[in-house]
Every structure is written in structure tokens, then in C-alpha cells.
C-alpha positions in Angstrom: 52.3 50.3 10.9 52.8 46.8 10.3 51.7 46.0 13.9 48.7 47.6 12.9 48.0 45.6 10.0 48.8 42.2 11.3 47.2 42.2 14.3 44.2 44.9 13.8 43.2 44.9 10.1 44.0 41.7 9.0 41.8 39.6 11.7 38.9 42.4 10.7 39.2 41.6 7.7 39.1 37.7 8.0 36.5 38.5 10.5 33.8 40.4 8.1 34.7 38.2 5.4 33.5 35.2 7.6 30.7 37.0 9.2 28.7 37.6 5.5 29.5 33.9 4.7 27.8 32.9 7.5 24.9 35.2 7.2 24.6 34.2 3.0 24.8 30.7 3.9 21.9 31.0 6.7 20.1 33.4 4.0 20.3 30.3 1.5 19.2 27.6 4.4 16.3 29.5 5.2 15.3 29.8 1.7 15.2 33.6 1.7 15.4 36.4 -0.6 17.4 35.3 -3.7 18.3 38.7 -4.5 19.9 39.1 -0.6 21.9 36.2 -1.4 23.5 37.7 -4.6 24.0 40.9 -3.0 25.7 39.0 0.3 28.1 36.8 -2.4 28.7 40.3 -4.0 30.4 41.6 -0.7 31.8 38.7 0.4 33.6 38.8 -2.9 34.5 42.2 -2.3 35.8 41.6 1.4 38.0 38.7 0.4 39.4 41.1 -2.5 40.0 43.8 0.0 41.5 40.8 2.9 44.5 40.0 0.4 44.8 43.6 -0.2 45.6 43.8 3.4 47.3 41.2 3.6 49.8 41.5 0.9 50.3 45.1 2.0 51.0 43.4 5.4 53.6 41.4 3.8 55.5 43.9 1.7 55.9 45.7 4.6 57.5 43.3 6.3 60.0 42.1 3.9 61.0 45.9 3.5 62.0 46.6 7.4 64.4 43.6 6.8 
């Protein structure tokens, strides 16, 4: 399980996290849709929240099999 998490879920994670950063920074150079841009900080928010989730869960999980 931990294999899973370190090197599946956790570079998803980190992935999709930097993947609607780019796409609300390119949203805010273009001058688009204010309303886009608060909905892509809103996720990106919530996929950072859920990344140290993962992560942490990553890590307990490896202090335990010592």
C-alpha cells in the first residue's frame, strides 16, 4: 500500500495540484472570466488539502512498518 501511495498517488496529486495552477494563472494572464479564476483557486485549494492528506498518510505508513 505504501508503494502505492508514494509512487502512484502522491505524484497525481502534486501533478493536479500543478496542472490548475497553471491553468488559473493562464486564466488570470489572459484576463478571463473572474469567476473561473475563483472557482480554479477553490480547487487548487482543495487539491493541495487533499496532497498532504496523501502525503501524511504516506508517511504514517511508513514509520508504522518500521
Amino acid at each position: 500500500m505504501t508503494t502505492v501511495l508514494t509512487q502512484v498517488l502522491i505524484p497525481v496529486a502534486v501533478a493536479s495540484v500543478a496542472a490548475v495552477l497553471l491553468l488559473g494563472l493562464i486564466n488570470m494572464m489572459r484576463g478571463g472570466n473572474p469567476w473561473r479564476s475563483q472557482y480554479l483557486m477553490q480547487m487548487r485549494v482543495l487539491l493541495q488539502f487533499i496532497a498532504i492528506v496523501i502525503v501524511m498518510l504516506a508517511i504514517w505508513m511508513m514509520v508504522g512498518q518500521k
